[in-house]
Structures are given as C-alpha cells and as structure tokens.
N, C-alpha and C positions, 0 to 999 in steps of 0.2 A: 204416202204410199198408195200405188192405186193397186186395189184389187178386182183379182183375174181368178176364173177357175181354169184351169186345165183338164178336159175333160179326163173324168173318174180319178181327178183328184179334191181335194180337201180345199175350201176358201180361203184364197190369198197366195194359192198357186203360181209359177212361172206363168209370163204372156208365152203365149205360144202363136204361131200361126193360124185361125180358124179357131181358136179358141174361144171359151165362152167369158163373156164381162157379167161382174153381176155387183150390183151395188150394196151398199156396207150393211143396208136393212135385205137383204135379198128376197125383194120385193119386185125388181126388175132384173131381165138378165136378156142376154143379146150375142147373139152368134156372127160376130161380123164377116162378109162375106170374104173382106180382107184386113188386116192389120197394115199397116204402115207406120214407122218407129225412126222420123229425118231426126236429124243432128244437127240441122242448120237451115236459115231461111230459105237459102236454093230448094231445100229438101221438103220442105211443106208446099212451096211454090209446085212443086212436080207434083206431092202426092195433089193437089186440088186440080190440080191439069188433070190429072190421069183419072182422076174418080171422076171427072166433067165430062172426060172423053169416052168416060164406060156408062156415061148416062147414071152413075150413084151418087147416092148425097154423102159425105164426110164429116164427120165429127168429132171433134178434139175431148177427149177422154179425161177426166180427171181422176179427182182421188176415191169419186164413186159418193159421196154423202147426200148427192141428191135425191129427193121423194119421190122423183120424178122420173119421167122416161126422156129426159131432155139430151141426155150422154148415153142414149141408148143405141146405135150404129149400126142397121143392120145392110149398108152399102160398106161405107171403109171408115174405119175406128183409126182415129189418129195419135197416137200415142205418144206424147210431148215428152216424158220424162227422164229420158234418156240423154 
C-alpha cells in the first residue's frame, strides 16, 4: 500500500491531485508538482515525455519504506499501482 496524505487529512489518505506523499517513518514528505497514475507502458512512456518536456525530474513512488528522500518527487510523482 503506498501511503499519501491528503491535505488536512489523516496518514494513509486518498492520492489526490497536488497532494502531499510522505513516507511510512514521516520523516520525508513531498508535494508533487504533479501526480501521474498510467495503466500501461504507453502511459509511462508519455508521462517521462511530458516531465522531459516541462524540464522535471519523475519518480516512480512506492510503498513509501524508504529512509530516504530517494521517492521524494517534487517535479512528477509517478504512481505504478494502479
């Protein structure tokens, strides 16, 4: 399960649009400038087109257990698990 805040909600919230990631020690957290949620290789294909074309870096999001600020996203959060 990857966990998401929704802003002024409770950890482990809906992904929302603009919405805040924060990982499972909430120790990091990250307001991506945008979310992106493909379905299929074509669909990852575009989102890394379109964050190359707006000049941000993308990052594929996990379940959040990292210590780290490695899934930290704050051009476009790429969100596989759907």
């Amino acid at each position: 399960m990857i966990r998401y805040l929704r802003v002024g909600r409770a950890r482990g919230g809906d992904v929302t649009d603009g919405g805040t990631w924060r990982n499972w020690a909430g120790n990091v957290t990250v307001r991506p400038a945008r979310w992106e949620r493909p379905v299929s290789a074509e669909g990852i294909a575009q989102a890394v087109v379109a964050a190359g074309a707006e000049g941000r870096c993308i990052r594929a999001v996990g379940s959040g257990h990292s210590f780290t600020p490695i899934a930290a996203a704050p051009g476009v959060a790429l969100d596989l698990s759907g």
